[in-house]
C-alpha angles and dihedrals in degrees: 000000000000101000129183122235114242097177134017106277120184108213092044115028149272137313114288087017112135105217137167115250128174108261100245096043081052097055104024098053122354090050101049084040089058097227100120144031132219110262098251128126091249093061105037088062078052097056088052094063093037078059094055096049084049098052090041092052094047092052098054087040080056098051094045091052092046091046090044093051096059086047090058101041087074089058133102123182124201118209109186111199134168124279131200126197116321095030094287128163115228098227122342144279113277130203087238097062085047088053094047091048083045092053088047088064093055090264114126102192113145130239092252102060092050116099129214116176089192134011116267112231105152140060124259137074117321128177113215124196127233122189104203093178133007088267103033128073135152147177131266124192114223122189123197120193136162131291 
């Protein structure tokens, strides 16, 4: 059954692609999930339009993020945590408490989208990435000092 993307989908293709699929996995799946049409006319002028809102949406989603990320590369959070002896932290940094001090700024950027390469567990100056957009991604200073 010859089937249009609606969404990217990995193991098949990209959005507006016309590809062969089996006829159960089509209507079983890839139809009630709404990730493909069926290759008619009809749809694919609707898939067109569908194209248009879509490029229209990503680029505002593009311009908030960048504006957003110069926004947040002002920006330095404080976590204050609890040290034992020789200036040890007990447990680590999260991103959610990096959310939450983030939220506390006014920004609202969710856990997920924040970046540690290692786990913090230690006090000083750290700077943690955040990828906004797929193509946007800044910096953001935490500090973490003691309780």
């Amino acid at each position: 059954m010859k089937v249009i993307l609606r969404k990217d989908f990995e193991t098949l293709g990209k959005v507006g692609e016309i590809v062969n699929v089996k006829d159960g996995y089509a209507r079983n799946y890839l139809i009630p999930k709404k990730i493909v049409y069926m290759a008619l006319e009809s749809n694919i002028r609707a898939l067109e339009e569908e194209k248009k809102s879509l490029i229209i949406k990503v680029s505002q989603e593009l311009t908030t993020a960048e504006t957003l990320a110069v926004e947040l590369e002002k920006v330095s959070v404080t976590i204050p945590v609890q040290v034992g002896e020789e200036e040890k932290i007990f447990g680590s940094v999260t991103t959610q408490m990096i959310s939450n001090a983030l939220k506390e700024k006014g920004f609202d950027i969710d856990k997920r989208k924040i970046e540690m390469d290692d786990q913090i567990k230690a006090l000083g100056i750290y700077e943690v990435n955040v990828k906004l957009h797929s193509s946007v991604s800044t910096n953001v200073k935490v500090w973490v000092v003691r309780e």
